[in-house]
N, C-alpha and C positions, 0 to 999 in steps of 0.2 A: 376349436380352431378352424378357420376358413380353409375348406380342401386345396381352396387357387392358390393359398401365398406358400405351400407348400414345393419344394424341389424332391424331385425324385433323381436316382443314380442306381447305375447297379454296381454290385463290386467287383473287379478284372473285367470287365466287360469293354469292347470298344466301341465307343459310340459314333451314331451315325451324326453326320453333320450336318445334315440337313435340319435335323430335329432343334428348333430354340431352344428348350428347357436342356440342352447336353453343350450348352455355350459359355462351360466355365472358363474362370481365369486361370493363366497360368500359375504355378505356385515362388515364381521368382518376386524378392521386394526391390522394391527402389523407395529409399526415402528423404533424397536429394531433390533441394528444392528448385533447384536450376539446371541448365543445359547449356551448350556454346551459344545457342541460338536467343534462349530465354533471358539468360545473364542481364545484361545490357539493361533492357528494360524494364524487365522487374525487381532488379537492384537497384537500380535508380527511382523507382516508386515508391517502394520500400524505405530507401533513405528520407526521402521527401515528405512521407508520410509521418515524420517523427519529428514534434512541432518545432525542435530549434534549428533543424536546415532546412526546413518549410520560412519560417521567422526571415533568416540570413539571406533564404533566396529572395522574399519579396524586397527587403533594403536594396539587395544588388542589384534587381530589376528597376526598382526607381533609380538608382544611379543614374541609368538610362536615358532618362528624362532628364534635359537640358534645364529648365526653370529651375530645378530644386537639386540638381545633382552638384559635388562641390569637386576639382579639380582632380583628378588621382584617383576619385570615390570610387567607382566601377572595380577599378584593378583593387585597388586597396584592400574589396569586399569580396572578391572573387575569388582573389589567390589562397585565402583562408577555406573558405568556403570550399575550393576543391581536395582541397590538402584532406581537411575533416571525411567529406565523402569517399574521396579516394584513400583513407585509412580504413574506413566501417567497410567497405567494398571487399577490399582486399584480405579485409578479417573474414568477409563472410564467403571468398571464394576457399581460405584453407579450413572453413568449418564443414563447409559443402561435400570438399575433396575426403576428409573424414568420413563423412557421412556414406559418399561412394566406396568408399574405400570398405566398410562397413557391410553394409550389402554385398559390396563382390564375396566377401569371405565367407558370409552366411549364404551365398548364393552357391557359393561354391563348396561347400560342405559335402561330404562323401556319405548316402545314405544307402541303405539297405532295403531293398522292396520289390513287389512281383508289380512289372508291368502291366498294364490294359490287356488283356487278350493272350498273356501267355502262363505259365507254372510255374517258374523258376526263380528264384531273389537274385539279383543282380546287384551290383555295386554303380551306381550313378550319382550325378551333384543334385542336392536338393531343390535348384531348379528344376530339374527334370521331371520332378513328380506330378502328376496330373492327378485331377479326383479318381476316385475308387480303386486307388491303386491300396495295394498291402504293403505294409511298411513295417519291419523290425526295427526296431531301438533298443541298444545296449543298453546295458547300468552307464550311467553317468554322461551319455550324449544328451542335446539339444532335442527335443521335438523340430522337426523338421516344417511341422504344418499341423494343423488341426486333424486330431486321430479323436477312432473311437477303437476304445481299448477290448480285445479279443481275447488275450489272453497273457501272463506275464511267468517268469521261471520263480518265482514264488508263488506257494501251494494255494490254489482257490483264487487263480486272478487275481492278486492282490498286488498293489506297486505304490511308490513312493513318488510324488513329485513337486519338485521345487519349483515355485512361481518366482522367484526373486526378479526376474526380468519384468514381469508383467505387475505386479503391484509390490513389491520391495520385501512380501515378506518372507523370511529364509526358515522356517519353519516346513516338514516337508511334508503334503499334502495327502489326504489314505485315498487312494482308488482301488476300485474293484470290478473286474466283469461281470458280465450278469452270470449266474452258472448255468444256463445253459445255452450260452455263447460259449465260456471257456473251452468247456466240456468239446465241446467242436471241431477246438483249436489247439489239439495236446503237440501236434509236430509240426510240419511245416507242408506235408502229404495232406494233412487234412484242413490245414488252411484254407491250400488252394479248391481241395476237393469240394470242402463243405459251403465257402462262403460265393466263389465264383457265381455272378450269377443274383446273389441274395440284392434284392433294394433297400435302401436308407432311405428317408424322408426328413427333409432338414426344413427349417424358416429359410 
């Protein structure tokens, strides 16, 4: 593999900002396709773009046209036409609201983890977490973000876990640390002690 498309990190460590390669993203989702501002326009594209009120819009536009347009045509072809969009619209701002709704709660999920730069697990919302942070996860919480697993309260790093969210299936999946990662990582003293500091190398 090419050493450049490599990313480096350290772990607790706080990075300097100067540096590009320490210019991750934050760990909050948004998967809402609009905004106050965005709405308008790309709702209205969107509808337009779906060939039977693309169809209805260009009739109404000829309406327009005096030679070919027939008395009433215009309104008669409009008032339809907005009815229909301004239903799909209005469907798609309480799917959106969902969606937002969606993310704040995952956003706001209460996570367990040692900040950038200090020893301690704290209790914060899993926006909070930035890379190379240490993260505990209970039996039967969410993964809060993309981990590499250290060490788990079953014997030999071993842990269970369920993808149902990510490809549907509910069968629950066998992980394991390497053993001499776990080994590193038997309390919470030697978490911080041994890994602070260690780099990962990701794509």
């Amino acid at each position: 593999m090419d050493p450049q498309i490599l990313r480096r990190f350290e772990i607790n460590r706080e990075f300097k900002k100067e540096l590009k390669d320490r210019r991750f993203k934050n760990n909050s989702i948004s998967t809402t396709k609009y905004n106050c501002l965005t709405f308008l326009p790309k709702d209205l594209f969107v509808q337009f773009t779906k060939m039977a009120n693309f169809y209805f819009l260009i009739l109404t536009l000829l309406e327009l046209v005096p030679k070919i347009s027939s008395d009433g045509g215009f309104e008669s072809m409009l008032l339809p036409l907005c009815f229909v969009v301004g239903v799909s619209m209005i469907k798609d701002i309480f799917e959106d609201r969902k969606r937002y709704l969606g993310d704040k709660e995952e956003n706001n999920r209460t996570v367990n983890y040692i900040p950038r730069g200090t020893n301690e697990f704290i209790t914060k919302t899993s926006s909070d977490i930035q890379v190379g942070c240490i993260v505990r996860v209970k039996e039967n919480e969410f993964f809060p973000c993309d981990l590499l697993l250290l060490n788990s309260a079953i014997p030999k790093g071993i842990c269970y876990v369920e993808t149902k969210s990510l490809d549907g299936e509910t069968n629950l999946k066998h992980k394991q640390a390497h053993k001499d990662i776990f080994r590193m990582a038997l309390d919470d003293h030697g978490v911080s002690n041994n890994f602070t500091g260690a780099v990962i190398e990701c794509e």
